[in-house]
N, C-alpha and C positions, 0 to 999 in steps of 0.2 A: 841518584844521590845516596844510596845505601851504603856504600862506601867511604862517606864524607868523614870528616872529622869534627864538622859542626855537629853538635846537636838541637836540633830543633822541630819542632811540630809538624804531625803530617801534614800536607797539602793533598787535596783530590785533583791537582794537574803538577806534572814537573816544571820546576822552574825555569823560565825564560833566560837565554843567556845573550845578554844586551850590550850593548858598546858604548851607548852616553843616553840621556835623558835631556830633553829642553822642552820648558816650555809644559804643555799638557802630554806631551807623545814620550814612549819610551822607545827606543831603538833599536833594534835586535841586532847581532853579530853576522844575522846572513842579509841584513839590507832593510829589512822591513821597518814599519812603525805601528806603536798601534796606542791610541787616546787613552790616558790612565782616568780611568772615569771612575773611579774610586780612589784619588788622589795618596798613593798609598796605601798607607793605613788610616786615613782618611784624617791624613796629618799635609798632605802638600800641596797647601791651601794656595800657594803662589806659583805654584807649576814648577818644573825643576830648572835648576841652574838660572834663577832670575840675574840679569846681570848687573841690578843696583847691589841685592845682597852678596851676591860674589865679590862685588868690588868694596863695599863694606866689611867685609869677613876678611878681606885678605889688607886690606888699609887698616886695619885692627890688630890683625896679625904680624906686622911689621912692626907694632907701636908695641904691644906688651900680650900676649896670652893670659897670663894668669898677673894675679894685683893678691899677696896676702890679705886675706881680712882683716881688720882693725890694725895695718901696719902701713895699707897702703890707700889713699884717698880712693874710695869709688865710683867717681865721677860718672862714670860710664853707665853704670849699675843705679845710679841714681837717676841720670836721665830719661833708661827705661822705665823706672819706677814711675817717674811722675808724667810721662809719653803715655804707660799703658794706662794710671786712673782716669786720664782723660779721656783714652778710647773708649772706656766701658761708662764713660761718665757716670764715674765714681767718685767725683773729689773730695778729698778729706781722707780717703782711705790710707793706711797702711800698707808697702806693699814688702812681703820676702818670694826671692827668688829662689828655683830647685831646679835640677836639675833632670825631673821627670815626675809624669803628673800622678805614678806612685807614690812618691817622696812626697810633691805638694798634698796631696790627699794628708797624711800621716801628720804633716805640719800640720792643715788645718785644722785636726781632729787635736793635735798639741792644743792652741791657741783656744778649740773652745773652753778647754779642761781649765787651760790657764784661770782665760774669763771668767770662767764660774767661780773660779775657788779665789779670784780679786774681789768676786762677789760676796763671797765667806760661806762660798756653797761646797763645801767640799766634798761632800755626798756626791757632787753630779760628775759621773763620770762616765756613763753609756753611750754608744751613739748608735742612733736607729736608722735602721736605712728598709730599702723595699725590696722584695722576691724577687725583682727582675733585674734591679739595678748592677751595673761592676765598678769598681771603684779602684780597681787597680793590680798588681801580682806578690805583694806583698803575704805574707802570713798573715798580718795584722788586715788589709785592707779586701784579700779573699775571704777571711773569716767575715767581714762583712758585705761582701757582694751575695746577691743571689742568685745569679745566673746557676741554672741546677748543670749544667756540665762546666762549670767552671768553680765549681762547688771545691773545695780542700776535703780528702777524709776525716769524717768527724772528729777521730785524734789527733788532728792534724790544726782544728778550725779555729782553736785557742777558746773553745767553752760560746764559739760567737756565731751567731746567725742573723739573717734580717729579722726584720719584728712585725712586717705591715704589707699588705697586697695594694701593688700600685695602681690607680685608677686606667687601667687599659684595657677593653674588650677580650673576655676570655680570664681574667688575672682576677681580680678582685672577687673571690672566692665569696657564698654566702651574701652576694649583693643584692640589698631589696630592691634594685632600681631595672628597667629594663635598657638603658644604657648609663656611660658613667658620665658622673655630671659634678659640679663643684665639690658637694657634699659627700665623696668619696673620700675627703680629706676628716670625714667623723674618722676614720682607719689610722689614719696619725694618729691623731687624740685619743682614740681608746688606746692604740700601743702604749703611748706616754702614763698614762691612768693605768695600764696595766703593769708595765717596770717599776712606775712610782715616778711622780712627778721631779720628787727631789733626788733624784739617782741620776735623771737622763740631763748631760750637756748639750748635745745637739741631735738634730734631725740632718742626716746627711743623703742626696737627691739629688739625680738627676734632673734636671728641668724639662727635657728631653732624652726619652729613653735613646742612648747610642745603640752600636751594633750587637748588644745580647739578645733584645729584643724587635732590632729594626725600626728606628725612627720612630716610636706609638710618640705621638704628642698628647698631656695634658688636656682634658676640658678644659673649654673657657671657666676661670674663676680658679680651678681648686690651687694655682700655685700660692696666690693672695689666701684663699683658702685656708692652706696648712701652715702658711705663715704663723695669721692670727693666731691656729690650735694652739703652734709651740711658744709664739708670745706671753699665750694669757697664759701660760704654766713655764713662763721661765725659762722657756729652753731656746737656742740656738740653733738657727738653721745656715746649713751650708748647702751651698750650689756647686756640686761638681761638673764643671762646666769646661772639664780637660778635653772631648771633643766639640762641643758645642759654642765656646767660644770665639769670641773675634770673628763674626759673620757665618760662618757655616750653615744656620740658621736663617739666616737671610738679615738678620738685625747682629749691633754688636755682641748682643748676650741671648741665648738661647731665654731666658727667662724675661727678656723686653717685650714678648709676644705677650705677656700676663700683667697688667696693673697692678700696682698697691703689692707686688711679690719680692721686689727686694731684698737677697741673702744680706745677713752678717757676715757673713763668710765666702769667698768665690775663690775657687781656683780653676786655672786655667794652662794648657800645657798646647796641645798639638798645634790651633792655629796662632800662638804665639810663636811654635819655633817653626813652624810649615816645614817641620822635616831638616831643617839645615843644621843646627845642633841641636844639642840634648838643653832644653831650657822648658821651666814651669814657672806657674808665679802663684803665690796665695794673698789675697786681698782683704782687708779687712776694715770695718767699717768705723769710724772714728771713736765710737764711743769704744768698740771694743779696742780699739789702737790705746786709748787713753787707759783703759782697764791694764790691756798689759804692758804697758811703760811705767804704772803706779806699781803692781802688786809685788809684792817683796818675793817671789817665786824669778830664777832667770830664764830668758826665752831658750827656748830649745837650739843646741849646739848647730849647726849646718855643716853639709858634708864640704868635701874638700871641694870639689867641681861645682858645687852647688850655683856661683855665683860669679864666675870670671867675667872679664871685661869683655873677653872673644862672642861669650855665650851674649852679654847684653846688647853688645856689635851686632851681633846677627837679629837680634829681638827689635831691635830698632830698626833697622831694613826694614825687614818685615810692615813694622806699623806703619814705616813711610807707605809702601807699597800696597797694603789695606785701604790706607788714608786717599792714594791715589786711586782708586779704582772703587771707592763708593762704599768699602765694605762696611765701614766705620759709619755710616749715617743709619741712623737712629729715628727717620722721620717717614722710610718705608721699607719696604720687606723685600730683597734684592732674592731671584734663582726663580723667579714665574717661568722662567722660559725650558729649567730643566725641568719642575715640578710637572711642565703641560704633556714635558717627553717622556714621563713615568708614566703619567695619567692614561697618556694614550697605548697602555700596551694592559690595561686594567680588564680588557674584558676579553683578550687571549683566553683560550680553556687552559691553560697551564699554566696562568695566575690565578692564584687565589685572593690576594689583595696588594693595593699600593698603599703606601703612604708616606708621610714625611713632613716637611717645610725647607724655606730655601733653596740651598743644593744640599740637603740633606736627605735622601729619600729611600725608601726600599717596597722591595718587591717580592713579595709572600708566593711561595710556588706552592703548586700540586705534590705531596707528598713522592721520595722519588727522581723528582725530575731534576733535581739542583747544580751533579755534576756534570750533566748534559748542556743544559742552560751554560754552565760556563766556561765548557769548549765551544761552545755556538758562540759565543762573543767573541772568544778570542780569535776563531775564523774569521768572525767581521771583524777584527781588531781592536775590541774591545777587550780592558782590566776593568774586572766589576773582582766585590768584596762577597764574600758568602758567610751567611750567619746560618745557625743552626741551635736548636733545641728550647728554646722561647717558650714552647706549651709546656702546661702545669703536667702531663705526662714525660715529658726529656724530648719530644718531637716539635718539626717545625722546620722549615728551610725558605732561604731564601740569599738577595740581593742584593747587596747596599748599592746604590747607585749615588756617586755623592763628588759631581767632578771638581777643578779649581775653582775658586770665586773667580777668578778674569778668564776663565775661557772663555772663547772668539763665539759670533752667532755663528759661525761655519762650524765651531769646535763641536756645539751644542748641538745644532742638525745632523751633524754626522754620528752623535750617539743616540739619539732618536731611533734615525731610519736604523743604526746597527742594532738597538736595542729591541727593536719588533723586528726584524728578520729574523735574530736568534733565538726569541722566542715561540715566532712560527715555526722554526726546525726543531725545535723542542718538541713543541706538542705535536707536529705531523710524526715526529720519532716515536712520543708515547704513545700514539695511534697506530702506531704498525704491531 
């Protein structure tokens, strides 16, 4: 690809050159197949070419593509609005559509500033986020992620940095605890005490560390936790929940696994568009809905593609298809079956650790071993996800393994057994 005309990021394998995608399998030009078990970019939550959303997108498509804003009724757009509060059971919320969970991110961080200053708080304009967490490729939304290789030069970071070590094993820097436990969310509350209570609008967070860090989940408690911190001092919290939503996690919302946690704020992108177009959504909770329909400030302008009837077409599918296949229940935690096929490759000598929830999972390797690992997959025909540089040094590799919510029990078995074969080729390799 040296020769390309695209520009885009290395890869440690060249790319597959494929013929069509259905289903979980992608299909290669010389015959082959092989399970995306990293659903993408760990966006194509319904496997490819679903054929309700196909036929949705294209019955959409015959009717209107684009609907001006305030010219043209948004039927469509309204639908999904009040389809997706109900999936997240959220009613009462507010919802704006974007058209990537960059852009949502940016809204939300709009809407807390809004809130605050409907409040008469117009000091509050910081927003805090954690050392590990990414929020998006913006200017504005790298100057607040902390992933240290995904870091902006400091010239570059717009005067912005995280503020707070996130409660996961190894991160939480200076910890009197010998693991981390609720009270890792005192780390919020000092940051906030530290900028100044009346400066900071929201607290912006992952619920669920995604691919910077590899799936680390929360202690029981601290998401309820840091709620309270930024309640009792004013502040807003958002849940960036652009991977972690609409089941990924095994529940509708990555932060369902936490009691009493409930964002003011949720945005949501990849399992809303499971990859078929470019669609995000930012959610917000009544009171602050009521905040920013009052306050004499106008809500922020939306981009042109932001919100077409095509993109809602497609967002609607989707939820049907969620809806169908359980992802959308709220009353247990769906992906035991991939979680059991991580678990089992945890004591390989070329892992160093699994973990995750749902079908959200990852797999910490032996320093080294990463780009090996992920041609031994792809021999079994496995797509896995590769993260890197997670420790508070710039080092760290590993796996996301994180397939569709409806793969088959055959889909599931066959990344198991491929999953520990390629791992065994692994470490028989790094023993030579």
């Amino acid at each position: 690809m040296s020769d390309s005309v695209l520009l885009s990021a290395r890869q440690p394998l060249p790319p597959i050159d494929y013929s069509h995608a259905a289903g979980a399998w992608i299909h290669t030009a010389e015959g082959d197949s092989l399970l995306d078990a990293a659903s993408g970019l760990v966006c194509v939550n319904i496997g490819h070419a679903h054929p309700h959303v196909v036929e949705q997108i294209t019955r959409q498509a015959r009717t209107a593509t684009f609907a001006s804003p305030g010219v043209l009724l948004p039927a469509v757009q309204e639908e999904l609005a009040g389809r997706l509060t109900e999936a997240v059971n959220r009613p009462g919320d507010g919802v704006s559509l974007a058209c990537s969970g960059t852009s949502a991110v940016e809204l939300a961080i709009s809407y807390a500033r809004l809130i605050q200053r409907s409040r008469g708080q117009d000091g509050r304009h910081h927003i805090l986020t954690a050392r590990l967490g990414y929020h998006g490729n913006s200017a504005l939304t790298l100057g607040l992620s902390g992933h240290r290789r995904r870091r902006p030069h400091p010239d570059d970071a717009l005067g912005l940095a995280p503020a707070f070590d996130p409660p996961y094993p190894g991160h939480h820097r200076d910890c009197p605890h010998d693991r981390c436990r609720a009270s890792c969310a005192d780390a919020v509350a000092e940051a906030i005490d530290r900028r100044g209570p009346e400066s900071v609008a929201a607290v912006l967070i992952e619920p669920v560390n995604g691919t910077t860090g590899g799936a680390y989940t929360p202690p029981p408690g601290y998401l309820a936790a840091l709620r309270r911190a930024c309640h009792e001092r004013g502040v807003l919290v958002i849940h960036d929940e652009v991977l972690t939503g609409l089941g990924r996690t095994g529940l509708p919302l990555g932060a369902d696994h936490c009691t009493d946690a409930a964002a003011d704020i949720v945005v949501l992108s990849k399992g809303l568009s499971a990859g078929y177009l470019p669609l995000a959504a930012v959610l917000v909770n009544p009171e602050g809905v009521a905040r920013l329909r009052s306050g004499p400030r106008p809500l922020p302008l939306m981009g042109t593609m932001s919100a077409t009837p095509l993109q809602a077409a497609a967002g609607l599918a989707v939820l049907d298809v969620l809806g169908e296949i359980g992802a959308l229940d709220s009353t247990r935690v769906r992906g035991g079956d991939v979680a059991a096929a991580v678990r089992a490759v945890a004591a390989l000598p070329v892992v160093k650790e699994t973990r995750g929830v749902g079908y959200f999972h990852a797999v910490e390797l032996a320093p080294g071993t990463q780009a090996a690992a992920l041609a031994a997959a792809r021999d079994e025909r496995l797509l896995l996800y590769p993260f890197n540089g997670f420790h508070a040094d710039g080092t760290g590799e590993g796996l996301i393994v994180a397939p569709p919510l409806n793969s088959t029990p055959s889909e599931v078995e066959f990344l198991a057994q491929g999953l520990r074969r390629a791992l065994e080729r692994t470490a028989a390799r790094s023993e030579d």
